[in-house]
DRENDO-1510 file (C-alpha; in Angstrom, 1 decimal, always signed):
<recs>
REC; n; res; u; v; w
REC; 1; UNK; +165.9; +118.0; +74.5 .
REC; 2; UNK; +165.1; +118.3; +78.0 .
REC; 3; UNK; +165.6; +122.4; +79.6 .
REC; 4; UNK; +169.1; +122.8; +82.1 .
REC; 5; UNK; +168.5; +124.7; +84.6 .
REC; 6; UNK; +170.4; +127.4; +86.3 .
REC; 7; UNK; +170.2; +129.3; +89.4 .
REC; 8; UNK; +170.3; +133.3; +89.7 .
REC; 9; UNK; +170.1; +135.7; +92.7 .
REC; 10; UNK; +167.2; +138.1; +93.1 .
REC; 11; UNK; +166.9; +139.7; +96.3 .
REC; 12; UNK; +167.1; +135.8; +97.7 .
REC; 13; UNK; +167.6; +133.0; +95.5 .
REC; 14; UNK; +165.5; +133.0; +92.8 .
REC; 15; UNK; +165.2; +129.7; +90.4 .
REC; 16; UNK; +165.6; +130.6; +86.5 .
REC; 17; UNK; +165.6; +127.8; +83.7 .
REC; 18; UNK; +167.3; +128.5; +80.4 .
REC; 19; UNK; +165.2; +126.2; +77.8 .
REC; 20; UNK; +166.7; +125.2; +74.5 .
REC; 21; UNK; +164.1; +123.3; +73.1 .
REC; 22; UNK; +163.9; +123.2; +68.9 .
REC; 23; UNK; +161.3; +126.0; +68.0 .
REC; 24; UNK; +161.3; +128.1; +70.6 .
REC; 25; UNK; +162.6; +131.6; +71.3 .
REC; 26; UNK; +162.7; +131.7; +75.0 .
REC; 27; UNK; +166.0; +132.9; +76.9 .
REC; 28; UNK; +164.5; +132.3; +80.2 .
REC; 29; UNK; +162.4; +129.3; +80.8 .
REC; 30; UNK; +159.4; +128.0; +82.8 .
REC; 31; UNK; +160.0; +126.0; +86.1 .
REC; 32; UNK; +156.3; +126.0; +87.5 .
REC; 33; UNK; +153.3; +127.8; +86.6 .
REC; 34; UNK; +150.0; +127.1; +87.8 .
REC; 35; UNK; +146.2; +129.2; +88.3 .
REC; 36; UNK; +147.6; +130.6; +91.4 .
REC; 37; UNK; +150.2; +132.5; +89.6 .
REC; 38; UNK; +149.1; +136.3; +89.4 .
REC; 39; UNK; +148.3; +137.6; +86.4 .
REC; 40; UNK; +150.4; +139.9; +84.1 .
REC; 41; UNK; +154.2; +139.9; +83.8 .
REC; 42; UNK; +157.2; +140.0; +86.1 .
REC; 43; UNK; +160.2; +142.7; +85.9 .
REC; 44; UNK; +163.6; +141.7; +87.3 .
REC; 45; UNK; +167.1; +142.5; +87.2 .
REC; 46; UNK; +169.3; +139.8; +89.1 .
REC; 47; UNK; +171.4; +140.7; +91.6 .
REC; 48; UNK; +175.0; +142.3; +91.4 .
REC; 49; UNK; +174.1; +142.0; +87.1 .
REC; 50; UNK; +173.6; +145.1; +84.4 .
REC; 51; UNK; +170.4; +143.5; +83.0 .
REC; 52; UNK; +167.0; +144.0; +83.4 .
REC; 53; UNK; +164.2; +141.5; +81.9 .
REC; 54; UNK; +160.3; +141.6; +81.7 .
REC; 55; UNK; +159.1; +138.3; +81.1 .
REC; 56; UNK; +155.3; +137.1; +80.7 .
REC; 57; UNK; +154.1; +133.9; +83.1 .
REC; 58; UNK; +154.8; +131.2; +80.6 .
REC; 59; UNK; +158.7; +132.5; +80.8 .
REC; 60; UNK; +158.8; +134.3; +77.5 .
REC; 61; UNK; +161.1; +137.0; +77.2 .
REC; 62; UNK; +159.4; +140.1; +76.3 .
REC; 63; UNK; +161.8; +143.1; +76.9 .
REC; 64; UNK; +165.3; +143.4; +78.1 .
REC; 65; UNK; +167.2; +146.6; +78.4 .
REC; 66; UNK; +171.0; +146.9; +79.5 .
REC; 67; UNK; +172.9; +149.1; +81.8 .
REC; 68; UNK; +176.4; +149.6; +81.9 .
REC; 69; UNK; +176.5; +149.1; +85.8 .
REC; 70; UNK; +174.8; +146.8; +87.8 .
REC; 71; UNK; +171.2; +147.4; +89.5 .
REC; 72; UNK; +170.4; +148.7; +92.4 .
REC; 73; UNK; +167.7; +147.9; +94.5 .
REC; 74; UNK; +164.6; +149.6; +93.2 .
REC; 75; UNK; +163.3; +149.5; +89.6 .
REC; 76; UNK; +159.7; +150.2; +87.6 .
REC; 77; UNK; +158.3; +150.0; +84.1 .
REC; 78; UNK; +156.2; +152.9; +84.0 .
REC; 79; UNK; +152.8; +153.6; +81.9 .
REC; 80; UNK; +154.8; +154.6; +78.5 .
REC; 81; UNK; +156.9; +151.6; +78.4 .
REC; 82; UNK; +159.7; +153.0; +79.7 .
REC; 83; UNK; +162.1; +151.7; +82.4 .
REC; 84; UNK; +163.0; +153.7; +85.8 .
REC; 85; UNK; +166.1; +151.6; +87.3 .
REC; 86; UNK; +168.7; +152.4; +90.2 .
REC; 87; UNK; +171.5; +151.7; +89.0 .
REC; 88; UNK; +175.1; +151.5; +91.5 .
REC; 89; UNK; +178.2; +152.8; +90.0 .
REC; 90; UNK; +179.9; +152.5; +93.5 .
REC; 91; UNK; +180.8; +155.2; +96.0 .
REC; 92; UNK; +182.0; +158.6; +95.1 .
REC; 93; UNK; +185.4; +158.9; +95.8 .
REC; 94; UNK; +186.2; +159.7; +99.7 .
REC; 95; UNK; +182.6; +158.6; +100.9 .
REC; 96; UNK; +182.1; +156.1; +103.7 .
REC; 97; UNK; +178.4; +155.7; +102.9 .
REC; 98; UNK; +178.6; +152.3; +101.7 .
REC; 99; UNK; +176.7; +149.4; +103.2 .
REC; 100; UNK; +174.1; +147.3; +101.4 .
REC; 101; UNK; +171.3; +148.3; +99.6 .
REC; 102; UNK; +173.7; +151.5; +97.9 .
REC; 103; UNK; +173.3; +153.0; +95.1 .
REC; 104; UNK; +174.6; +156.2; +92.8 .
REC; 105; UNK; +172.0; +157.0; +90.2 .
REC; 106; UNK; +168.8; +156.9; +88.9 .
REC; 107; UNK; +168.1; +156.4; +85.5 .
REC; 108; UNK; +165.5; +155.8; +82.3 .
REC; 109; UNK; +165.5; +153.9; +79.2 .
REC; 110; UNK; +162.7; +154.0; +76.9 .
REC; 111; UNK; +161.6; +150.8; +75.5 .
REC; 112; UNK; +164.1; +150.5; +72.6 .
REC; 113; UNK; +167.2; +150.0; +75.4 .
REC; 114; UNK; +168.2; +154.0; +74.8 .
REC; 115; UNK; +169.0; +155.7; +77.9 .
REC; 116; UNK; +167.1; +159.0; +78.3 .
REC; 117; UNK; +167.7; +160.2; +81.7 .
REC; 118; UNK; +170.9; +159.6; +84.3 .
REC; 119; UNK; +170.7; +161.3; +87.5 .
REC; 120; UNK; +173.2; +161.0; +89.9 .
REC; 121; UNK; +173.2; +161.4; +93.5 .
REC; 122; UNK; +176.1; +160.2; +95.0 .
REC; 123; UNK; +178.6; +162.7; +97.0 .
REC; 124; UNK; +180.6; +162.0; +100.5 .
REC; 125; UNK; +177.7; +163.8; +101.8 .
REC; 126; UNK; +175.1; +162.1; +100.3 .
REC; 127; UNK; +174.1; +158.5; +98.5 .
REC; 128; UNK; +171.0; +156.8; +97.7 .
REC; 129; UNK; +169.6; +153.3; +98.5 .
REC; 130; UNK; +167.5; +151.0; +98.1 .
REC; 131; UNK; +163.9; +152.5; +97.0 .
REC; 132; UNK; +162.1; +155.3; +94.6 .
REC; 133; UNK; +159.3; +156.1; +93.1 .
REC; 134; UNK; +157.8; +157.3; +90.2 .
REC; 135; UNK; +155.0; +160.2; +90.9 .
REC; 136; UNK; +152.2; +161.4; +89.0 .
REC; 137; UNK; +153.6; +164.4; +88.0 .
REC; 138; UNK; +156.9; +162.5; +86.5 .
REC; 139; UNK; +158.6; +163.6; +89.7 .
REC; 140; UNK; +160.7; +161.0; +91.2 .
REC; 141; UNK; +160.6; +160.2; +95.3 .
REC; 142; UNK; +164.5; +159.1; +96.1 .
REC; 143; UNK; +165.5; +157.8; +99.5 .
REC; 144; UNK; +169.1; +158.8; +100.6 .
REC; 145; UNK; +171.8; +158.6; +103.6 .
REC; 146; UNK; +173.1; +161.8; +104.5 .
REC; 147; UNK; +176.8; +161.9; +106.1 .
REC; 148; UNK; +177.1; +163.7; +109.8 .
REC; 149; UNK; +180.1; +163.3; +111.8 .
REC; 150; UNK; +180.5; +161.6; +114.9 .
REC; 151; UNK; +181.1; +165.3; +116.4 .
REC; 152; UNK; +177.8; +166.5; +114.8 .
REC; 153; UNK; +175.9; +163.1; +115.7 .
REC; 154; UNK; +177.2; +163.8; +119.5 .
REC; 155; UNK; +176.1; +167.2; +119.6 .
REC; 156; UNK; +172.6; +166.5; +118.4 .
REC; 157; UNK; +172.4; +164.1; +121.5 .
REC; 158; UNK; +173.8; +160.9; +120.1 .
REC; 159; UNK; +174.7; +159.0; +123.3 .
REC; 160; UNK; +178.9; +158.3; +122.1 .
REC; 161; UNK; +179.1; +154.5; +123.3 .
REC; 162; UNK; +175.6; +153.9; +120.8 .
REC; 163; UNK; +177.9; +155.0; +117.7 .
REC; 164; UNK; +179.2; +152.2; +116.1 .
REC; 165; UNK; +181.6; +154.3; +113.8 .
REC; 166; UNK; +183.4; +157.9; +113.2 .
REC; 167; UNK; +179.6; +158.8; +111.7 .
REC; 168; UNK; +176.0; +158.8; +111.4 .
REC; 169; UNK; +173.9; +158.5; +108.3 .
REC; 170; UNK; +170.4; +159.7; +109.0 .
REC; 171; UNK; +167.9; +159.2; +106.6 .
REC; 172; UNK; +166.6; +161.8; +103.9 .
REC; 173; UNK; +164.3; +161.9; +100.8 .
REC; 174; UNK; +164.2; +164.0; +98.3 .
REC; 175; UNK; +161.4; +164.6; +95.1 .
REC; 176; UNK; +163.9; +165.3; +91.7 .
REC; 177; UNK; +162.2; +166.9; +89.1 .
REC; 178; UNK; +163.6; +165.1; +85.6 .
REC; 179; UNK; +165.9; +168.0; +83.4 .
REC; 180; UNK; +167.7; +167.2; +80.5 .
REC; 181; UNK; +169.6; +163.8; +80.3 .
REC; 182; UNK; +171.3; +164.4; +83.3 .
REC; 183; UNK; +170.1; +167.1; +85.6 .
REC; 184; UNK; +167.7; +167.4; +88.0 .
REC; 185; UNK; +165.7; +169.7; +90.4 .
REC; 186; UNK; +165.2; +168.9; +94.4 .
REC; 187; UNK; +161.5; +170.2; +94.5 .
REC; 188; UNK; +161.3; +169.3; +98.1 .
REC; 189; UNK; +162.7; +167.3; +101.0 .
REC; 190; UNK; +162.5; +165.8; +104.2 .
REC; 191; UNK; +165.2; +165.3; +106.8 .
REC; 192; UNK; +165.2; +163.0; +109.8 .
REC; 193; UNK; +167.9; +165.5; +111.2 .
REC; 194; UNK; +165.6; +167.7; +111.3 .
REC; 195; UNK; +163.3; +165.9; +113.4 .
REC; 196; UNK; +165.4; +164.2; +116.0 .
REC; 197; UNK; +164.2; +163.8; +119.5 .
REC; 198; UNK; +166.7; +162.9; +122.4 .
REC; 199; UNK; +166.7; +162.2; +126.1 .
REC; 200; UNK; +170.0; +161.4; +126.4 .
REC; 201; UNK; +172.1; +165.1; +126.2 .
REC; 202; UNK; +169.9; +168.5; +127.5 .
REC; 203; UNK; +172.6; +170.8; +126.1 .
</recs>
């Protein structure tokens, strides 16, 4: 039987074949491989889907684990086997920090699929996007848009016809220290608020 193929969205459009050939186990298949190919295995969760998949260069599954909301933008299997995701369970209620790239919370499943860790980060002040990453220590780096309102955003020298909107979402990041199944402790951060420079406004 020959494989059908299928497309699926990962970051761009990514080509994935589903094989259904007699004898084997594969759930995603292989549509080119060749000595060019780097070594070792690729981790993916498509885009807008609750899945995530490791697969090994001839297009064997090896791992799956599933999330109950759909990915983020970031994700990493870490040294233990684990699996640090973002993970978007859509804007808090009364936030205008949406835009692409969002996301709400940060979370680990071990290698079984359990989910050991769910940190959320996601407020009308505050929402992450896009990129983390996983420290030495078993920290976690988090970048995040902070709400400030178009009053704020004038009187730190915002010229008014340069704001596209009622607000201004300056970047921050933040390290989270891992607590419990659910908590966790801002060890540090840096604000670009904090390190704005103007010529527009003296006062």
């Amino acid at each position: 039987m020959n494989p059908s193929h299928s497309l699926a969205a990962l970051g761009g459009f990514v080509l994935v074949a589903t094989a259904s050939a007699g004898g084997q186990d594969r759930t995603v298949g292989l549509i080119e491989g060749g000595p060019d190919a780097s070594p070792g295995y690729t981790l993916f969760t498509p885009l807008n889907s609750t899945p995530t998949y490791l697969i090994d260069n001839d297009g064997n599954l090896v791992n799956s684990w599933m999330d109950t909301n759909p990915g983020g933008n970031s994700l990493y299997l870490l040294e233990d086997g684990s699996l640090l995701r973002c993970s978007d369970a859509g804007p808090a209620k009364g936030s205008v920090l949406i835009a692409g790239g969002d996301g709400s919370n940060v979370k680990r499943f071990d290698w079984d699929g359990n989910l050991v860790w769910n940190f959320s980060y996601n407020t009308p002040q505050h929402r992450l996007h896009h990129d983390i990453a996983p420290m030495p220590n078993g920290n976690v780096l988090m970048i995040a848009w902070e709400y400030k309102s178009a009053e704020e955003a004038i009187q730190a020298g915002r010229d008014p016809s340069a704001l596209a909107s009622d607000s201004l979402w300056p970047l921050h990041i933040i390290e989270v220290e891992p607590e419990g199944a659910t908590g966790g402790n801002i060890v540090w951060s840096w604000h670009l608020w904090d390190h704005i420079v103007q010529d527009f406004d003296a006062t």
